[in-house]
N, C-alpha and C positions, 0 to 999 in steps of 0.2 A: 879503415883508418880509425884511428884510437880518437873518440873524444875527450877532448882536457876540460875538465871540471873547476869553477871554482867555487869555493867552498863557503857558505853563506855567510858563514862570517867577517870575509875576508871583502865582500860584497856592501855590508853594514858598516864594515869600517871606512870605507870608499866611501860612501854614501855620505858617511857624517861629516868627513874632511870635507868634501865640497860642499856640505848645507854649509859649514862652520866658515870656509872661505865665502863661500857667498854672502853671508851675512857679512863678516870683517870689509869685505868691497863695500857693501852699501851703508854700512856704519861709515866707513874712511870717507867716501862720497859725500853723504851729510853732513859731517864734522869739516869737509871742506869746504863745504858752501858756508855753512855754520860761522865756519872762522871767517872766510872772506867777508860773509858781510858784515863781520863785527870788526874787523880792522878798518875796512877800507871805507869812509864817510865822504859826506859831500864836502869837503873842505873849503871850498870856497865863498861858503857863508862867514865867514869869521875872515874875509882876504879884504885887499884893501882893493880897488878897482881905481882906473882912470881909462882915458880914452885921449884919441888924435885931435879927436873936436865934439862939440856937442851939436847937434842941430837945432834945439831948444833946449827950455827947464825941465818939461814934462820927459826927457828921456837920458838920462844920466847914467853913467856908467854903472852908479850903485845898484841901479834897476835889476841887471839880470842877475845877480847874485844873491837875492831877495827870498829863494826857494819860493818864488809864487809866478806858477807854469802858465798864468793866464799871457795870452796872444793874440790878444786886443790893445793896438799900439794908444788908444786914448784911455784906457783903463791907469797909465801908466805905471807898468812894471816890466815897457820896453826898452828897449838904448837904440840909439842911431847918431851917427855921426853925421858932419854933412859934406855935401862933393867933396872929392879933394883927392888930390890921387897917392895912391895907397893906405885908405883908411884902416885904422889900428883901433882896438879894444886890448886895455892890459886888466889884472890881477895880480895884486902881489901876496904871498901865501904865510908870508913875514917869514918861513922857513923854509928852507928844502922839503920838499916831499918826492917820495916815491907813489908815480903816479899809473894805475891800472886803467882807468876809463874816464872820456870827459860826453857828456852827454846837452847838444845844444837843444835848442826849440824853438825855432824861426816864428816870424811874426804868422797871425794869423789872418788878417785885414788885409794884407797886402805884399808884395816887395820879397819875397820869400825866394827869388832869383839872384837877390842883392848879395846874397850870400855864396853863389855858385863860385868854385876856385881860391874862395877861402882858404887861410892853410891853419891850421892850428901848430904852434908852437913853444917848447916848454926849454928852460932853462936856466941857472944861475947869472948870467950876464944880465944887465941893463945897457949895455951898447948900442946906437941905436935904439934904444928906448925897446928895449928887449926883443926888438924882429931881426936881430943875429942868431938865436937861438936856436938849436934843432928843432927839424918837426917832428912834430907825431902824424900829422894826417892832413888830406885836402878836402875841403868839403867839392863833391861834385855837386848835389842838390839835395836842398831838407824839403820834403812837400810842405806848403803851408800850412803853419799854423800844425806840424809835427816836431816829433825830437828823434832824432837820431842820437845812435851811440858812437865813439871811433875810441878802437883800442888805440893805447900806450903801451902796453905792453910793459910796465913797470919802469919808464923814462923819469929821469930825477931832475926837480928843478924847483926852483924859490917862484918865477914867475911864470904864470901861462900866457899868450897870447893872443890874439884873433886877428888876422891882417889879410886884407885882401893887395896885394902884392902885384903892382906892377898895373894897376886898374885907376882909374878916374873913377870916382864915382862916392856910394854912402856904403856903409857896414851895420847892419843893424838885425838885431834878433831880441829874444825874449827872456830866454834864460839860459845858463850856463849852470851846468853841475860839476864837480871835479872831483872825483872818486881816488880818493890816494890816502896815504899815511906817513907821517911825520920822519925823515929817514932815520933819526936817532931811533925812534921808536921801535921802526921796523927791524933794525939792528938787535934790539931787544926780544921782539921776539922771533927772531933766529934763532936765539940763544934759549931763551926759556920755554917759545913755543906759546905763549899770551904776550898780551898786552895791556896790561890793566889802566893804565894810562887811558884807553879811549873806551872805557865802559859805562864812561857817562859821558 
């Protein structure tokens, strides 16, 4: 049987298309993450916050949108409401955003169960004091005194929620981060492909 030969050159040139694709993947790769985390910020430092109730001074709703992860509820830069049945945590983001990821951080001292069945919810309405809203996610459990992440999956809304739904009881965590981008903005760059708006 006749062996078919190929010709080294033909080999060289094989070679260099998949180094040259290879590279282009991991360059595209980079440039993705790159982008992502230059669009999408924690937006809810700049958001207005309220809640269903306070259960003191020491834990206001402004608390978890502080960017400060500590989860020592006497420290105070925790929130809690108190009994009452279906306790609420809102944000309002003063704008629509399109939202990729919200990342909580349960208390660390204690009560970190208080949170179990939580639903997280995102949307333009105020009905209902914003718990009409779609979800994004249910929290089943945060271990104390950690943070979990729950995609969105790029769901769009002016305000985020936290409600634990159909319970008696308190709502209470340490911080709240909300990972999205301003929908105009992101509109924008569809279009251009930046965003120079959020580079600072």
């Amino acid at each position: 049987m006749a062996t078919i030969k190929t010709h080294p050159s033909h080999r060289s040139t094989t070679g260099s298309h998949l180094k040259i694709m290879n590279q282009w993947i991991i360059f595209t790769f980079l440039w993705t993450i790159a982008s992502s985390n230059k669009i999408y910020k924690n937006v809810a430092l700049q958001g207005r916050a309220t809640q269903s109730t306070n259960y003191e001074t020491l834990s206001t709703a402004t608390n978890v949108i502080d960017g400060n992860l500590d989860s020592e509820y006497k420290h105070g830069s925790c929130f809690s409401s108190k009994s009452q049945p279906s306790p609420w945590w809102r944000v309002d983001l003063l704008v629509s955003h399109k939202i990729s990821h919200i990342m909580i951080t349960s208390r660390g001292d204690c009560c970190a169960d208080y949170l179990n069945g939580a639903e997280i919810l995102i949307g333009d309405s105020l009905a209902n004091n914003g718990n009409n809203n779609l979800r994004c996610a249910q929290i089943t459990s945060i271990p104390q005194g950690a943070t979990e992440t729950f995609h969105c999956f790029d769901m769009k809304g002016r305000y985020v929620n936290v409600i634990l739904p159909g319970k008696t009881g308190y709502i209470t965590f340490c911080e709240i981060e909300i990972y999205g981008v301003p929908v105009i903005n992101d509109e924008c760059c569809a279009c251009a492909k930046i965003c120079s708006n959020n580079d600072n």
